[in-house]
LOTOR-810448 format. One record per residue (C-alpha): residue number from 1; residue in three letters; x, y, z; chain. Coordinates in nm, 4 decimals. Layout:
# LOTOR-810448
> NUM, ALA, X, Y, Z, A
...
END
This chain:
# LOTOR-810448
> 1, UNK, -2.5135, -0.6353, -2.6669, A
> 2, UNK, -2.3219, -0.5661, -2.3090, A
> 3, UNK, -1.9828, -0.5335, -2.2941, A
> 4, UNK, -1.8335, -0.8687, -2.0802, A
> 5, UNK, -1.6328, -0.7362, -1.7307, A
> 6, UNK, -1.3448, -0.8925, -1.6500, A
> 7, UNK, -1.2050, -0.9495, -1.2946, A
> 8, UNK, -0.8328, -0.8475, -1.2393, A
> 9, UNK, -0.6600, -1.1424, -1.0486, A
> 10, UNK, -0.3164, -1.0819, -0.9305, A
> 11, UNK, -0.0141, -1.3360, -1.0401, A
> 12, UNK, 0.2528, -1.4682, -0.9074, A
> 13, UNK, 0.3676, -1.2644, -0.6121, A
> 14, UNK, 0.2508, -0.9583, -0.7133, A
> 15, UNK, 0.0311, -0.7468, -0.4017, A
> 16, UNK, -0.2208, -0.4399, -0.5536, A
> 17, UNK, -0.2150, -0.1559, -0.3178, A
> 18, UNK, -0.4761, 0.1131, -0.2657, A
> 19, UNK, -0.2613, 0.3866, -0.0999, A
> 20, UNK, -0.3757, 0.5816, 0.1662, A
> 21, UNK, -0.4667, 0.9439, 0.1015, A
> 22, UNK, -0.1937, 1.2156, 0.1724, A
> 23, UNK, -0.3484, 1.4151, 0.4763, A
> 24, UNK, -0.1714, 1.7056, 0.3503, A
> 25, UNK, 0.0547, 1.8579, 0.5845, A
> 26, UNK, 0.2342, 1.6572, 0.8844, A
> 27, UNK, 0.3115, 1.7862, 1.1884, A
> 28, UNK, 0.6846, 1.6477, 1.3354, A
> 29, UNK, 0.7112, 1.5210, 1.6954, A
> 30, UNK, 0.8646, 1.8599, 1.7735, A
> 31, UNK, 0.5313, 2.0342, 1.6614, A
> 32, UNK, 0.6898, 2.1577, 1.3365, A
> 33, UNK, 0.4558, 2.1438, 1.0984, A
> 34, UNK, 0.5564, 2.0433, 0.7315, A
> 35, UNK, 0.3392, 2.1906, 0.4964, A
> 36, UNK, 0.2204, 1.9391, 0.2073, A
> 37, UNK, 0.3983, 2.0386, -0.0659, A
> 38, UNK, 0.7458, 1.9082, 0.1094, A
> 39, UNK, 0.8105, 1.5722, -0.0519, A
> 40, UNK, 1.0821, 1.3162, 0.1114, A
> 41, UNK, 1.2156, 1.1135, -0.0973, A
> 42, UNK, 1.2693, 0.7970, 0.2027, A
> 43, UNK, 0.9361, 0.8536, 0.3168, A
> 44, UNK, 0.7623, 0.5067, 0.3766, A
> 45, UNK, 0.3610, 0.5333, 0.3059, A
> 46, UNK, 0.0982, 0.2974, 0.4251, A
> 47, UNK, -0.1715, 0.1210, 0.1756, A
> 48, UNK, -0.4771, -0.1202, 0.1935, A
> 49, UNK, -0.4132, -0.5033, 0.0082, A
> 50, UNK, -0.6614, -0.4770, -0.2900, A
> 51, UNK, -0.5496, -0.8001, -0.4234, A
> 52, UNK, -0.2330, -1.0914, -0.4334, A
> 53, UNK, -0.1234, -1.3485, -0.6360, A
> 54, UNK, -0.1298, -1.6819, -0.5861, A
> 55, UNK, 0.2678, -1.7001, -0.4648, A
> 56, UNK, 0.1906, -1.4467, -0.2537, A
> 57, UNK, 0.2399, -1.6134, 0.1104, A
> 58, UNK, 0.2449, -1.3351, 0.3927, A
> 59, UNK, 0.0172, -1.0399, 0.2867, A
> 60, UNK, -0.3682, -1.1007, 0.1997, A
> 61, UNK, -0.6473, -0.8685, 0.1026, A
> 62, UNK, -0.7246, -0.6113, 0.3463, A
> 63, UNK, -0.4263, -0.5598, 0.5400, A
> 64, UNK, -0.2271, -0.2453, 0.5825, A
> 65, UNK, 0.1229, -0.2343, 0.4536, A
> 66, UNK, 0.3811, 0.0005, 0.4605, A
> 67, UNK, 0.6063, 0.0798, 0.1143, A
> 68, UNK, 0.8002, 0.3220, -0.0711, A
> 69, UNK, 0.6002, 0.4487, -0.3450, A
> 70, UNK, 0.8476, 0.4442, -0.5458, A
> 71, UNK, 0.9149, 0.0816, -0.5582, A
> 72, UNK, 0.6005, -0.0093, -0.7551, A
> 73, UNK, 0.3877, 0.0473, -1.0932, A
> 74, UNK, 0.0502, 0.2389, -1.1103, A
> 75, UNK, -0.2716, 0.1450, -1.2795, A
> 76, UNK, -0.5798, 0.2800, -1.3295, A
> 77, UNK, -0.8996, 0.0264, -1.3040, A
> 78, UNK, -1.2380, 0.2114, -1.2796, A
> 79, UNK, -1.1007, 0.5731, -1.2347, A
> 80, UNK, -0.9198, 0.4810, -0.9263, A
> 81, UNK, -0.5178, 0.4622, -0.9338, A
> 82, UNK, -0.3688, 0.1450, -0.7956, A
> 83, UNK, -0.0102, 0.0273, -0.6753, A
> 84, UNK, 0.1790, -0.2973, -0.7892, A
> 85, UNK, 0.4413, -0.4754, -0.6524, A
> 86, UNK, 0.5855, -0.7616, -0.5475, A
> 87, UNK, 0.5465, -0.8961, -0.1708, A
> 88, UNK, 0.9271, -0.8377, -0.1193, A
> 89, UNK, 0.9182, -0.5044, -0.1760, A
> 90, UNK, 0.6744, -0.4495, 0.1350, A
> 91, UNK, 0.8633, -0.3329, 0.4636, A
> 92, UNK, 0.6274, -0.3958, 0.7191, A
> 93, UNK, 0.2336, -0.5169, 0.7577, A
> 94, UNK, 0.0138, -0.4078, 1.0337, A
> 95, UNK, -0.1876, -0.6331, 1.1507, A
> 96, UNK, -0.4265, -0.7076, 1.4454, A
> 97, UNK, -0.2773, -1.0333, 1.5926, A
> 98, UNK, 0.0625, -1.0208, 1.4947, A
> 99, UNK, 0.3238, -1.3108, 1.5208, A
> 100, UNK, 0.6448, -1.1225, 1.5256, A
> 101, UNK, 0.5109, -0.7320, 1.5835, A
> 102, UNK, 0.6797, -0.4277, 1.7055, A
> 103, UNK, 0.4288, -0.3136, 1.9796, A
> 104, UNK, 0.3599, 0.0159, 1.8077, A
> 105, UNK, -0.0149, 0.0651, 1.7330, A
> 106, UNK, -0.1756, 0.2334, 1.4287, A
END
């Protein structure tokens, strides 16, 4: 007898994040570089939109957001780690056809 999969669907206005990878070290605008084992503790990170609840009304699967990780919950599904918030805790989404963007590029 197989064992019966389940698909994870996000409620309310809850957004799972797959967060990008740490490159490692960072090099400042200066040139400095900033080896990876500095951690900053107002660092914003950007992450890909795995999933969203229903009350979700801005974000959708597959866009880029930015977030402090430590504004969320992990989970692991499938050996891979995932991020969970809510929408509101998202600063910013990039996006390519923006209503109200910033003009900065990724």
């Amino acid at each position: 007898m197989s064992e019966a999969k389940f698909e994870v669907q996000m409620l309310h206005d809850r957004v799972m994040i797959k967060a990008d990878k740490d490159g490692g070290e960072r090099r400042s605008t200066g040139g400095i570089v900033i080896p990876a084992t500095v951690e900053e503790s107002n660092r914003l990170v950007w992450g890909e939109v795995c999933g969203v609840g229903h009350h979700a009304r801005t974000v959708k699967v597959g866009d880029r957001v930015l977030f402090h990780p430590e504004e969320q919950y992990e989970v692991e599904i499938q050996g891979e780690n995932y991020l969970v918030m809510r929408e509101r805790d998202l600063h910013a989404i990039a996006s390519e056809r923006p209503e109200h963007g910033t003009g900065l590029y990724l």
